[in-house]
C-alpha positions in Angstrom: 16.2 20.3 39.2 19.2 18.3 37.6 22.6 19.3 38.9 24.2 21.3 36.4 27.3 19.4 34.1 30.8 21.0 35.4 31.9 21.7 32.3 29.0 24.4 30.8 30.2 28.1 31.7 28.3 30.6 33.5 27.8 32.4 30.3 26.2 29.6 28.8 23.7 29.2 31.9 19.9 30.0 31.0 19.4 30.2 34.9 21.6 33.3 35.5 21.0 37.2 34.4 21.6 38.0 31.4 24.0 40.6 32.8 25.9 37.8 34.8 26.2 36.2 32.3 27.8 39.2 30.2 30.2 39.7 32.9 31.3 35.9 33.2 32.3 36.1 29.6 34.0 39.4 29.1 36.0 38.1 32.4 37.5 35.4 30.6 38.6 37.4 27.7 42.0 39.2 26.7 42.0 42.5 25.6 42.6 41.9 22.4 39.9 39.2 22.3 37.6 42.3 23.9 38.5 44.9 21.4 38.0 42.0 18.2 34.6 42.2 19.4 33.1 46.0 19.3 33.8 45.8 15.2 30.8 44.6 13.4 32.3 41.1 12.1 32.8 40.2 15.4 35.3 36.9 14.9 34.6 33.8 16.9 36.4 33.4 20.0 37.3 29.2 19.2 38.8 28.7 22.8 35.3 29.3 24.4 33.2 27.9 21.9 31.9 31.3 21.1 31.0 31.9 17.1 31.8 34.3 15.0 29.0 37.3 14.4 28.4 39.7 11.6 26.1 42.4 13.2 25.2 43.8 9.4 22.0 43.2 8.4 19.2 45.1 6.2 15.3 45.0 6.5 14.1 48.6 5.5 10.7 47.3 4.2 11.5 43.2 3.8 14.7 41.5 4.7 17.4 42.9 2.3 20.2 41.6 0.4 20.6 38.1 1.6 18.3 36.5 -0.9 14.3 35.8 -0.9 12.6 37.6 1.1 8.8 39.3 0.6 9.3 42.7 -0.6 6.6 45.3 1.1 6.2 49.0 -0.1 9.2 51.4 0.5 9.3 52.9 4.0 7.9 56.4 2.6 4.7 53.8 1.2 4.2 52.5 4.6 4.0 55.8 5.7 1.6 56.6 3.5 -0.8 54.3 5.2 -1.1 56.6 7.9 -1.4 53.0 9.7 0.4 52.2 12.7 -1.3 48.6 12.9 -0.3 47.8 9.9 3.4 49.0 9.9 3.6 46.9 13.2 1.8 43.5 11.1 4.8 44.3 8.2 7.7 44.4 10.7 6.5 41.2 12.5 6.2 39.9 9.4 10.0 40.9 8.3 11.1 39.4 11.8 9.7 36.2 11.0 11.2 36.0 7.6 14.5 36.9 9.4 14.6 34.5 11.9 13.8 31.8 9.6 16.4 32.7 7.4 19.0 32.8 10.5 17.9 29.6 11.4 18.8 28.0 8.3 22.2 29.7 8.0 23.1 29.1 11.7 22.4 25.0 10.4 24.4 25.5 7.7 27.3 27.1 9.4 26.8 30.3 7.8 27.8 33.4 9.6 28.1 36.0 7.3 27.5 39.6 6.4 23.2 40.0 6.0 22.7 36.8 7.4 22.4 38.0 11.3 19.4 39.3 13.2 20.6 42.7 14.3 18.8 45.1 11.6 19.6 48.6 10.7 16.6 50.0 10.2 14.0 51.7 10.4 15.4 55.5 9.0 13.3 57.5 11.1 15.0 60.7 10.1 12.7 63.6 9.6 12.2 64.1 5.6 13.0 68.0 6.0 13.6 68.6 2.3 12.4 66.3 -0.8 15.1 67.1 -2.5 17.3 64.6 0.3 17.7 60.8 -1.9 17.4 59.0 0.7 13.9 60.6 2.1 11.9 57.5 0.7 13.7 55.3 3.2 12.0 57.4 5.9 8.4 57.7 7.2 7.9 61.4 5.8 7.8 65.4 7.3 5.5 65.1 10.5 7.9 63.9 13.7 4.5 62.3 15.4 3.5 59.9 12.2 7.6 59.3 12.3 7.1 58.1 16.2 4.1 56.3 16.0 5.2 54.1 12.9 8.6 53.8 14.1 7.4 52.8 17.5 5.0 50.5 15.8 8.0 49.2 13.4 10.2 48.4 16.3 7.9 46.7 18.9 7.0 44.6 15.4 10.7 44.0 14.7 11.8 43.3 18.3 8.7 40.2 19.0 6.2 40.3 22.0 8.6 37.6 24.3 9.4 38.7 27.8 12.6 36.8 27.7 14.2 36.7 24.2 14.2 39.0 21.3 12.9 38.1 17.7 15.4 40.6 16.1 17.3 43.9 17.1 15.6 47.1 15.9 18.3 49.9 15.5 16.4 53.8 14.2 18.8 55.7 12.8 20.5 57.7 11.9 20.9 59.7 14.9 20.3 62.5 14.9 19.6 65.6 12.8 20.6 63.8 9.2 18.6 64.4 5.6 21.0 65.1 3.1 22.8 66.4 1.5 24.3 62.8 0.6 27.7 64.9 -1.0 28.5 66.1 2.0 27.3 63.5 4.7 30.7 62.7 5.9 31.8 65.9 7.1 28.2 68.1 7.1 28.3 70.3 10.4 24.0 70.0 10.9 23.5 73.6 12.8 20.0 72.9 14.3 18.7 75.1 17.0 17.5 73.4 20.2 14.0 74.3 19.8 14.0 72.5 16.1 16.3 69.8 17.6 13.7 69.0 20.4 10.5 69.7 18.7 11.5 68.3 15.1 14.7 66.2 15.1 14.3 64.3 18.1 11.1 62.9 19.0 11.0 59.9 16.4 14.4 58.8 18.2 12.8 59.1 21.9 9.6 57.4 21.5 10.9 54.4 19.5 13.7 54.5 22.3 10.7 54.9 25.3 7.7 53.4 24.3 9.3 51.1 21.4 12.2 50.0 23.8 14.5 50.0 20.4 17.4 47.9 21.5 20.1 49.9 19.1 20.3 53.6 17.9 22.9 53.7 14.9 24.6 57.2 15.2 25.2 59.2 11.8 27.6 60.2 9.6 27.8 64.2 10.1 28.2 66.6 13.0 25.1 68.0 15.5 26.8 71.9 16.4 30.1 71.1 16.0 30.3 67.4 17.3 30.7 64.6 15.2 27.5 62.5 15.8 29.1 59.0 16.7 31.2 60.5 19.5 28.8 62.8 20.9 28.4 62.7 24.6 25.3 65.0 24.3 23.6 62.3 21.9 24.8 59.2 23.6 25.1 59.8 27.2 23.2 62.6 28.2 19.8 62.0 26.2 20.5 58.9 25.0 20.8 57.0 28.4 21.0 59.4 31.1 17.8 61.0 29.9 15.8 58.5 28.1 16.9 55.6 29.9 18.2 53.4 27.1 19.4 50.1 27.7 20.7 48.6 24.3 23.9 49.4 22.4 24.8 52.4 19.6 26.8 51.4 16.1 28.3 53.4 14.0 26.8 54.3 10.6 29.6 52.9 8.4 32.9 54.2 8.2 31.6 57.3 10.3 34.4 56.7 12.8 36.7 57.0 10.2 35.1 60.2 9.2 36.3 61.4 12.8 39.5 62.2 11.7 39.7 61.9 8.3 36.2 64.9 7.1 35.3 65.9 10.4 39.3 66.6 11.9 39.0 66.2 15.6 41.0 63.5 16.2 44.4 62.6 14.4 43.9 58.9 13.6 42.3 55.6 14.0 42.8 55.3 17.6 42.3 58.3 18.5 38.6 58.3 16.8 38.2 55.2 18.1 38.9 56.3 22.0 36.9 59.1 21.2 33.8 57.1 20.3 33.6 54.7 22.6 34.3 57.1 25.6 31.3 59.1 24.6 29.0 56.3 24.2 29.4 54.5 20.7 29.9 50.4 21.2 29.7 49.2 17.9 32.0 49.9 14.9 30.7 49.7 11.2 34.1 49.8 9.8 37.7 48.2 10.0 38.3 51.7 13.1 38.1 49.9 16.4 40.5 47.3 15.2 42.6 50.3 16.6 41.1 49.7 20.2 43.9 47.9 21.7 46.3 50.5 20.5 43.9 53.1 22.0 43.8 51.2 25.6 47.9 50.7 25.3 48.1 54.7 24.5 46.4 55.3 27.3 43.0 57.3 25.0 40.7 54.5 26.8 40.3 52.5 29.5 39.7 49.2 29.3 36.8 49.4 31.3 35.4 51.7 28.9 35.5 49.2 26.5 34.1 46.7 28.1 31.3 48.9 29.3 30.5 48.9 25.2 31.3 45.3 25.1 28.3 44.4 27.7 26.6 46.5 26.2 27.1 44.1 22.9 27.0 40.8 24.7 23.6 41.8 26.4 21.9 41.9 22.6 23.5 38.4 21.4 22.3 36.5 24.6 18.9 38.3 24.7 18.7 36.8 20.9 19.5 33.6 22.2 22.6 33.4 20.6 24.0 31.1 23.3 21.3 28.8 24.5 19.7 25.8 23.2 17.5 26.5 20.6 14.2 24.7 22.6 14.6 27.5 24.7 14.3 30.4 22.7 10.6 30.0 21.0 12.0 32.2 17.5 14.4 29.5 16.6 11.5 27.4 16.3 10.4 29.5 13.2 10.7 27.3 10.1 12.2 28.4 6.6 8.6 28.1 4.8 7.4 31.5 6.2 9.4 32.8 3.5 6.9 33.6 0.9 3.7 32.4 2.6 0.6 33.1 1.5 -0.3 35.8 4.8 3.0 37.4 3.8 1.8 37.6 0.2 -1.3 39.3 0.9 -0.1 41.6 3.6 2.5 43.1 0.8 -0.6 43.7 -1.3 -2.9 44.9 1.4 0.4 47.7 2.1 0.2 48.8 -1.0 -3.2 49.3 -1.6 -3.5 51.6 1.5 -0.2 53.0 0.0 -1.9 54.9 -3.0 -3.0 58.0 -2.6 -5.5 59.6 -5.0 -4.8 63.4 -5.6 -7.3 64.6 -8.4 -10.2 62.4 -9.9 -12.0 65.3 -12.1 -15.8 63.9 -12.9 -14.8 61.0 -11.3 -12.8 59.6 -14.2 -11.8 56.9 -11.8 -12.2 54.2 -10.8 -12.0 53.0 -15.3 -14.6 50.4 -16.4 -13.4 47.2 -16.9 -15.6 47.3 -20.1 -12.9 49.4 -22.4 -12.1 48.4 -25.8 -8.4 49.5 -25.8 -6.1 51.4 -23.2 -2.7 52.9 -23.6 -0.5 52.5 -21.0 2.9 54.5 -21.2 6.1 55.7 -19.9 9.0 55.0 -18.3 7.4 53.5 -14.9 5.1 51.4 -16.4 7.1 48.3 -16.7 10.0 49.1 -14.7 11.5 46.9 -12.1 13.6 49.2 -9.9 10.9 51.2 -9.4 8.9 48.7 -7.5 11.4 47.5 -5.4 13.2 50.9 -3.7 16.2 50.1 -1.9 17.7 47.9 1.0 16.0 45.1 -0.9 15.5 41.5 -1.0 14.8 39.4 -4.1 10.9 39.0 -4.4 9.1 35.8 -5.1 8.0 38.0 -7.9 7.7 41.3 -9.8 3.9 42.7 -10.7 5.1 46.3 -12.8 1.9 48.8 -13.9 1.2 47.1 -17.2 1.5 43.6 -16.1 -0.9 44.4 -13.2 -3.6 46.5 -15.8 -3.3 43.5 -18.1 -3.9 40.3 -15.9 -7.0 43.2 -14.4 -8.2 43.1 -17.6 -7.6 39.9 -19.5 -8.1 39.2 -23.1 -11.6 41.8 -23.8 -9.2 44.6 -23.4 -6.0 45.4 -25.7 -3.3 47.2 -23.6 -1.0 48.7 -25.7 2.3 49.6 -23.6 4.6 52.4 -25.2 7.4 53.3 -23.2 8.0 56.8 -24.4 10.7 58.2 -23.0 13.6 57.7 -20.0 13.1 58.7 -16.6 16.0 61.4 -17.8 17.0 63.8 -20.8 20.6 62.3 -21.5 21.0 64.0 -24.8 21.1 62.6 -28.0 22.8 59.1 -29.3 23.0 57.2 -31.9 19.6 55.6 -30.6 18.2 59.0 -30.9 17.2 61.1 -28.3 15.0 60.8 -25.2 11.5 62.0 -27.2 11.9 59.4 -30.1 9.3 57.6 -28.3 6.7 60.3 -28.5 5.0 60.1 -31.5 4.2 56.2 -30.9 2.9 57.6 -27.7 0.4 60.0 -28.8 -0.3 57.2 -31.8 -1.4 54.3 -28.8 -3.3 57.4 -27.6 -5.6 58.1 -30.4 -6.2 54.8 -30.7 -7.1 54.2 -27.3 -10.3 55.0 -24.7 -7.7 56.1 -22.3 -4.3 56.6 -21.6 -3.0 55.7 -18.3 0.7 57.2 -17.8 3.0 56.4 -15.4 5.6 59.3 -14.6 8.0 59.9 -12.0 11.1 58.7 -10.3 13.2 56.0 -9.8 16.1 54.4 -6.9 18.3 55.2 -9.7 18.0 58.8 -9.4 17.1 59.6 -6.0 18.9 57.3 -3.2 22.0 56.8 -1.4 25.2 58.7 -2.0 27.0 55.8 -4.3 23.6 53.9 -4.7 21.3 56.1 -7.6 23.6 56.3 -10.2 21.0 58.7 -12.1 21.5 61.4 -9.6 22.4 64.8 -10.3 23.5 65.6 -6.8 25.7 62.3 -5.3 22.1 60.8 -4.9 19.6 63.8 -4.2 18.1 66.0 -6.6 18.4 69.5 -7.4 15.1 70.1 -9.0 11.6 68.4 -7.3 10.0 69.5 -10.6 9.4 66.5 -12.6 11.9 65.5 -15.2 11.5 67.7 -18.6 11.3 65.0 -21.1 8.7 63.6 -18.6 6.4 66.4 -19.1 7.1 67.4 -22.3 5.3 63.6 -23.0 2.8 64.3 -21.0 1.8 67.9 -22.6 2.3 65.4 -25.9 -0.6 63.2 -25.0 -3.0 65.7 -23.0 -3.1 67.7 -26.5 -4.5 64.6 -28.1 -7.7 65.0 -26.3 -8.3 61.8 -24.4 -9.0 61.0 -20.9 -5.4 60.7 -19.2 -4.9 59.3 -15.9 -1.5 60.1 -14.5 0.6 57.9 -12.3 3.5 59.3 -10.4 5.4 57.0 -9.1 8.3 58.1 -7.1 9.9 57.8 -3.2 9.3 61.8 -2.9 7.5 65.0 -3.9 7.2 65.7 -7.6 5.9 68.7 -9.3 4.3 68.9 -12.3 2.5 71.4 -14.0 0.7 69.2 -17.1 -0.5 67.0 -14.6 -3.1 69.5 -13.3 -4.6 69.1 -17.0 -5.1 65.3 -16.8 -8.4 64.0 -15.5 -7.3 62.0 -12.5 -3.9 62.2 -10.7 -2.2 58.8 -8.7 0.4 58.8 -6.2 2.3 55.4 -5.8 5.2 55.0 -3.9 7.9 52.5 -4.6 5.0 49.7 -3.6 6.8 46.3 -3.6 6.5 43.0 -5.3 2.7 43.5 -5.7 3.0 47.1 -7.0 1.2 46.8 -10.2 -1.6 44.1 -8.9 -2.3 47.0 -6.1 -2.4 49.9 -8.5 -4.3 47.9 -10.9 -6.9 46.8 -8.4 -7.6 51.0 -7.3 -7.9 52.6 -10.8 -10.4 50.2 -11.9 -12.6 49.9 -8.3 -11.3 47.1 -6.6 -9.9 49.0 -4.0 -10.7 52.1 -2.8 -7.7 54.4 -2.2 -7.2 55.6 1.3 -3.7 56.7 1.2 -2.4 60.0 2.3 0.8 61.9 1.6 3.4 61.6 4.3 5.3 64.8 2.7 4.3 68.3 1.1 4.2 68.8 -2.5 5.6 72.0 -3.1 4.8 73.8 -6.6 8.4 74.6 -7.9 11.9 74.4 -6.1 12.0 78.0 -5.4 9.9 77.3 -2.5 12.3 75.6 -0.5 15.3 77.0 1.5 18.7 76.4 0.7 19.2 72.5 1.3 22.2 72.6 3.8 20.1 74.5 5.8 18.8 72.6 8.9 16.6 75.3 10.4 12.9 74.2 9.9 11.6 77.6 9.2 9.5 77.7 5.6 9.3 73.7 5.5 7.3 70.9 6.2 3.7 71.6 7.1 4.4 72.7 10.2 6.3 75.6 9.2 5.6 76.3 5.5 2.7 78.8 5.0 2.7 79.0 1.2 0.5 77.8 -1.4 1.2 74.0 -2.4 0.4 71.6 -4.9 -0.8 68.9 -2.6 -0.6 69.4 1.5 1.1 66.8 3.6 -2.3 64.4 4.8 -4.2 64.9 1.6 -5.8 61.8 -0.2 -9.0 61.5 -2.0 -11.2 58.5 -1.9 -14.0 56.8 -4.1 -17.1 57.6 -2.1 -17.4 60.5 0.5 -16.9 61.4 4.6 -18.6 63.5 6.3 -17.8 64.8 10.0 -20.2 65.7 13.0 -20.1 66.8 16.4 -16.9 67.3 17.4 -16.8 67.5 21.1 -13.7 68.0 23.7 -13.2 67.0 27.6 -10.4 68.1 29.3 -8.5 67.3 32.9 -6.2 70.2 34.1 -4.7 67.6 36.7 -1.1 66.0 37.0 -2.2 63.8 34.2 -3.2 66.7 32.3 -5.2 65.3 28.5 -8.2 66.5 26.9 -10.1 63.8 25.2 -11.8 64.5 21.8 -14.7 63.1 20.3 -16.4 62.9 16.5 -18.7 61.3 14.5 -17.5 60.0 11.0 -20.2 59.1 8.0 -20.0 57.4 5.3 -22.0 59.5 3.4 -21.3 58.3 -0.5 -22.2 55.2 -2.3 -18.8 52.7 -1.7 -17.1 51.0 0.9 -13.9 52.9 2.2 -11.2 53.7 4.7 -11.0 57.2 6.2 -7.8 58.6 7.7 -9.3 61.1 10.6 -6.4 63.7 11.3 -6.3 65.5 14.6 -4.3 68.7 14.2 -2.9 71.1 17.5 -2.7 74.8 17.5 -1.3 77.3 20.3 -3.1 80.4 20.2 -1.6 82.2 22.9 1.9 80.9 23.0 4.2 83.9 21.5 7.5 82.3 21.0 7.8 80.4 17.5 6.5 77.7 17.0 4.3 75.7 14.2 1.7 76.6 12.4 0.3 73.1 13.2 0.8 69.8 14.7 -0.4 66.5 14.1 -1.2 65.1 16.9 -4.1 62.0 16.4 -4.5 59.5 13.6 -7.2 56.7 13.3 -8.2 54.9 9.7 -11.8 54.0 9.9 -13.5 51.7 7.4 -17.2 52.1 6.7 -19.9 51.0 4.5 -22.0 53.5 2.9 -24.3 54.9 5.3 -22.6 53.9 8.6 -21.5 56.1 11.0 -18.7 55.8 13.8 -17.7 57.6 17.1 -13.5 57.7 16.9 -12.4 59.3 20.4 -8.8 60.7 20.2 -6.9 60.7 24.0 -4.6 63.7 24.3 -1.9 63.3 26.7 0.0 66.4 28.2 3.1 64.9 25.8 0.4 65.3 22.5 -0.4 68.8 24.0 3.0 70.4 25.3 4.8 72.7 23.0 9.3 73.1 22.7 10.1 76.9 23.6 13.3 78.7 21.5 15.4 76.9 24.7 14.3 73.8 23.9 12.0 73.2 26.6 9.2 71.5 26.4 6.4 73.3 27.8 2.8 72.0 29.0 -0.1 73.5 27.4 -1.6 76.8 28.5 -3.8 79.4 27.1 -6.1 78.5 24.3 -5.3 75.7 22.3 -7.2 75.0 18.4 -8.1 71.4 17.9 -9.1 70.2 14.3 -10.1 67.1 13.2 -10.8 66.4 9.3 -9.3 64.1 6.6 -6.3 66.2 6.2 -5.1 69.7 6.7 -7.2 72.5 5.4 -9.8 70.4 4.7 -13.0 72.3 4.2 -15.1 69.4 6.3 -12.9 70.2 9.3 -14.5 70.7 12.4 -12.5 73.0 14.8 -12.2 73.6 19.0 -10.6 76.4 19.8 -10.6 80.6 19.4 -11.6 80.7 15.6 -14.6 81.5 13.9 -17.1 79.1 14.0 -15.6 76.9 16.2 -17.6 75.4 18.7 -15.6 75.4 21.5 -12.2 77.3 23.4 -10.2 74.3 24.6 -8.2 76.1 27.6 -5.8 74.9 29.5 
């Protein structure tokens, strides 16, 4: 081996730890030089050739904000694959697209803010309540579907490489934060520990165990009392001590500023400062830890302290490869034309056609023959922009809205009229008139047409971020889930002229609507990405078969739902809500039919305690198609609360008419243990109810357990 030059630092030595290597540099640092780092625009360090690093950067569902980037369904779409596979396939797919991109700035000497390879995302928050803005950014209700695609979305994100890292995967926001966005900065979440273990939590430790996330961003509001980014429970006790992370914690943004200025347990900068980074939280989102120095020279912090956090940092950049020669780190190798490619392309659209989610098709309306004379496409979805791209963005190759995607479908034999009809919003009147003056063009393109196709719902603009969806009636949530008036007030318009109607909702959560029980066939399409209206397109006239299910409960009316500063989990989700809905959380239709036979269960009642469970799936109807088999937990004999159900095993299986398939589930004593009131999680006893269907309540279900007609008791 060639003797190594005198002059390259240990630091910058490929043959040493990482962690020596860590230490080497902090050594040579000054404290202010030490505290300069732990803020997220970390400035170079000139005198040891170190750069400057901006640890901002976006990839929610495609890198954000910094450009072109391929632009996949929403987070709340991918979730709606019920497809771990594929969630992994899309984040690998993001990390590729961000590593080229960092490659080209780093050779253009460009450092900052969205240009780095430290990514917050992915929101693994638990959508408690639809009315919450920023639910779409999250994988939906159930806390297993939230682990296994956030798991998925982080080993993806983070690369296969036993040496380097592609990117940094950071969930967030930890812990026990849905809304509401108004009150974010100095909300006091009350969650019991049963709810914080069995609900809150288990998205956070399996991305942290099995996903090996190497970042957890803390949030904005309080857990019991404690402000979340200085929270020793959090950070130290479950974080590390219990879970055994290894990475580094940032601050949501301006949350340690929030210490003292909404939450009012510390009198200033410093002190917030001190009081985060002695409880665990290394990295500053905010202009806060500037204050570090001051903190140390008060005596609130040690310097140790901080440069526990600082390893802690320095541990991710050299694990990226940040310091070593770029033939040494295979994912700076990655070359700029991945941008856009051709697999990326069709992965987007493959997303979002197992992203739409069929919820009524009465007579089978759909799929629509290619064959029709004249269809009206309306409303104010169907050619809008925002509503395909969600948010934490990047600037698609291209746009495909609804209309353009039904019109390239269909070509020239067909005329597609497109009438808007009305805004996503009753704003009152103007001098342009007021939100129905579309309406009798509308019902006008209806008569005239074979069909009208119309696509309702939401938008970014007025369910999102606090600051973000301008629209909102609530700082960025909602106050109503029922959908907008004007919305179906045009929809009663054209159901009364007496055509076939298919409507589309397109929206990042739940929407009620009462008119669209009267139309023929019912869509749901999440915010779906560049390819949006190619993928929609391609499903209501048979090109695709819909597989999608919903990753959240559609509730019939508002009313249903507890107070929305309430944390407590009793009357929501599927897991505690036992009311009548409109749609159930795993429900999705499909173009042919499934059919489901002998469902059988072993079980071990050893120190590896699992039952494994066993069914034959058919294709039974007269098209190709995916099925999403749902396996679904009940305690019969346990007396404390708990939930009405569990999901507990997922599997897609794709079959051609007549073909049949054996899917085995393996249930391990963590799929089968149940959290007591304490917060304990308990291993199974007693009698336990396994189902297995397409989705909840499904009347093919086939059931093991103490109900009648089940075939067997499954005892532990």
């Amino acid at each position: 081996m060639a003797k190594q030059s005198t002059d390259v630092l240990p630091f910058r030595d490929t043959n040493l730890s990482f962690a020596d290597r860590a230490d080497d540099l902090i050594s040579r640092l000054t404290l202010e030089e030490k505290a300069s780092q732990l803020s997220y625009d970390s400035p170079a360090i000139p005198r040891l050739g170190v750069p400057e690093y901006n640890w901002w950067n976006e990839c929610l569902h495609g890198i954000g904000r910094a450009g072109l980037a391929t632009v996949f369904p929403q987070a709340i779409g991918l979730a709606a694959t019920f497809d771990a596979e594929l969630v992994r396939r899309v984040a690998a797919a993001i990390a590729d697209e961000g590593r080229a991109k960092y490659n080209m700035f780093q050779a253009c000497g460009d450092r900052g803010i969205y240009k780095g390879l430290t990514f917050w995302t992915p929101n693994i928050n638990i959508f408690r309540d639809p009315r919450w803005g920023r639910g779409h950014e999250t994988y939906g209700e159930c806390p297993y579907l939230t682990a296994r695609l956030g798991v998925a979305f982080v080993q993806g994100l983070q690369g296969d490489d036993e040496k380097y890292l592609k990117s940094v995967a950071t969930p967030k926001h930890y812990a026990v934060h849905s809304g509401p966005e108004k009150g974010r900065h100095g909300f006091d979440a009350k969650a019991s520990p049963q709810d914080l273990q069995a609900t809150y939590l288990p998205a956070f430790r399996a991305t942290v165990i099995e996903g090996k996330a190497f970042s957890v961003m803390g949030a904005y509001n309080r857990l019991n009392g404690v402000p979340c980014c200085a929270n020793d429970f959090l950070l130290n006790q479950t974080l590390r001590q219990q879970w055994g992370f290894a990475g580094y914690t940032v601050s949501d943004c301006g949350a340690i500023a929030d210490i003292h200025n909404h939450h009012k347990v510390a009198k200033d900068a410093a002190e917030s400062s001190a009081l985060a980074v002695a409880n665990g939280l290394d990295l500053c989102c905010g202009s806060d830890y500037l204050s570090l120095r001051e903190a140390v020279e008060r005596k609130l912090l040690t310097e140790s302290q901080l440069e526990r956090s600082l390893h802690r940092l320095l541990l991710a950049r050299l694990r990226l490869g940040q310091f070593d020669p770029p033939a040494k780190v295979k994912y700076a190798q990655i070359k700029y034309d991945v941008l856009d490619c051709p697999t990326h392309r069709k992965l987007t659209l493959d997303a979002a056609h197992k992203s739409i989610v069929l919820l009524k098709n009465e007579n089978n309306l759909l799929p629509l023959q290619k064959t029709l004379k004249r269809i009206a496409v309306i409303g104010p979805n169907a050619d809008a922009r925002e509503i395909l791209l969600g948010n934490y963005n990047g600037t698609p190759p291209f746009i495909v809205s609804p209309v353009e995607g039904i019109r390239a479908k269909l070509g020239k034999k067909t005329h597609v009229d497109y009438i808007h009809g009305t805004t996503h919003l009753p704003r009152g009147g103007s001098w342009l008139g007021t939100a129905e003056r579309g309406f009798a063009e509308a019902v006008k393109a209806t008569e005239l047409a074979d069909v009208a196709i119309l696509c309702l719902g939401l938008s970014p603009t007025i369910e999102g971020e606090e600051g973000d969806a301008m629209n909102s009636d609530a700082g960025g949530d909602r106050t109503r889930i029922e959908l907008p008036e004007v919305q179906e007030k045009l929809l009663d318009a054209v159901l009364a002229v007496g055509k076939p109607v298919v409507v589309v909702l397109i929206s990042g959560s739940a929407v009620s609507t009462t008119a669209a029980k009267k139309a023929g066939a019912v869509v749901q399409q999440f915010y779906p990405g560049q390819s949006g209206g190619t993928a929609l397109a391609d499903v209501l006239f048979g090109d695709h078969n819909p597989s999608g299910r919903l990753p959240v409960t559609f509730y019939h009316a508002t009313s249903d739902l507890p107070a929305f500063s309430e944390y407590s989990m009793d009357n929501r989700t599927y897991r505690y809500y036992s009311g009548p809905v409109l749609y159930p959380f795993g429900f999705g239709l499909s173009y042919t039919k499934f059919a489901y036979a002998d469902l059988t269960a072993e079980t071990e009642s050893d120190s590896a305690q699992k039952a494994t469970v066993s069914i034959t799936v058919k294709n039974t109807g007269k098209k190709p198609g995916d099925e999403i088999v749902q396996v679904y937990l009940e305690h019969l004999d346990v007396k404390f609360r708990k939930p009405i159900r569990q999901l507990v095993g997922v599997r897609r299986v794709t079959l051609v008419p007549g073909k049949s398939k054996l899917v085995k589930f393996i249930l391990h004593a963590a799929d089968l243990e149940i959290v007591d009131e304490s917060g304990n999680r308990i291993p199974a006893k007693g009698k336990l109810r396994i189902t297995v269907a397409g989705s909840q309540n499904d009347a093919r279900s086939l059931a093991l357990g103490a109900a009648p007609g089940a075939k067997t008791t499954v005892t532990f």
